[in-house]
C-alpha positions in Angstrom: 0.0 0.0 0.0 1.6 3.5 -1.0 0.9 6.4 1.2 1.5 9.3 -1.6 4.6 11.8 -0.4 5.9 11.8 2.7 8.0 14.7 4.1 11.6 14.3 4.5 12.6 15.9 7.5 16.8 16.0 8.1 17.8 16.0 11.5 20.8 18.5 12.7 23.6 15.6 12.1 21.8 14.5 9.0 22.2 18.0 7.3 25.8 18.2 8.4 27.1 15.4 6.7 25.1 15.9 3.4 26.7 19.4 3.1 29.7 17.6 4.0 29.7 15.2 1.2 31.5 16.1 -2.4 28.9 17.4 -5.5 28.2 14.4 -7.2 27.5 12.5 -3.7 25.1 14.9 -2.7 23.3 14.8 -5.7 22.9 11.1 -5.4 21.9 11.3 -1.9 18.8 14.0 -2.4 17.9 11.8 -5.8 17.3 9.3 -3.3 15.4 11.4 -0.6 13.4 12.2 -3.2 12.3 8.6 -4.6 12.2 7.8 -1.0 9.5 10.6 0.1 7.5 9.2 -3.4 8.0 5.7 -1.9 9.9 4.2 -4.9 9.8 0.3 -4.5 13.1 0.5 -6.3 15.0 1.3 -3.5 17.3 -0.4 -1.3 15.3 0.0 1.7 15.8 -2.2 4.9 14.2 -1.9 8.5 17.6 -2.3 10.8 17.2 -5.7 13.3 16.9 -4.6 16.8 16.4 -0.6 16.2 13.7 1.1 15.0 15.0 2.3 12.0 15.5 2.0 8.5 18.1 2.1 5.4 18.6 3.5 2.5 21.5 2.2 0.0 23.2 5.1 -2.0 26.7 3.1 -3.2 29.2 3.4 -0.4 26.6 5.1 1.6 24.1 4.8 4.1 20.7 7.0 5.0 19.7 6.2 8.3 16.1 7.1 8.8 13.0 6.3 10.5 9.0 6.6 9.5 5.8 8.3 11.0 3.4 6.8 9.0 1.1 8.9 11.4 2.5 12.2 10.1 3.4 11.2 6.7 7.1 12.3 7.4 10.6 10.9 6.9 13.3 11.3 9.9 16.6 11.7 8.1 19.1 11.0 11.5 22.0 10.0 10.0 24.1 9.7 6.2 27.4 8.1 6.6 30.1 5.5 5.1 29.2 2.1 5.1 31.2 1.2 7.3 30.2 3.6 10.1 26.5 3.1 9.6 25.8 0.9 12.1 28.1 1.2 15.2 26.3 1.2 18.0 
């Protein structure tokens, strides 16, 4: 069942390491905020075991987020190497 847009909301740390990331990464990322507030079935989206979040694949990357279908909004918390992404 899709539930139309959603509102991507970046958190503070979120929106520090976007700006943070070169041109061409950033692009990628917000390509993929956007098919994820339209709630593209094409992406790489996984609910994390043991946390209540989610992720978002972008190559090396990882968008760490969490849903209100309630509010119809997107939590952006974290986007970081793969490797980083899930240290507790």
């Amino acid at each position: 069942m899709t539930l139309g847009p959603r509102r991507i909301r970046l958190g503070r740390r979120a929106d520090r390491e976007l700006r943070r990331l070169d041109p061409p990464m950033q692009r990628r990322v917000v390509a993929a905020l956007d098919r994820l507030a339209a709630d593209d079935p094409s992406l790489d989206v996984i609910k994390l075991t043991e946390q209540d979040m989610w992720r978002v694949r972008v190559g090396d990357w990882r968008i760490l987020f969490d849903r209100d279908d309630a509010a119809h909004e997107i939590r952006v918390g974290r986007i970081v190497p793969r490797g980083r992404a899930y240290d507790r």
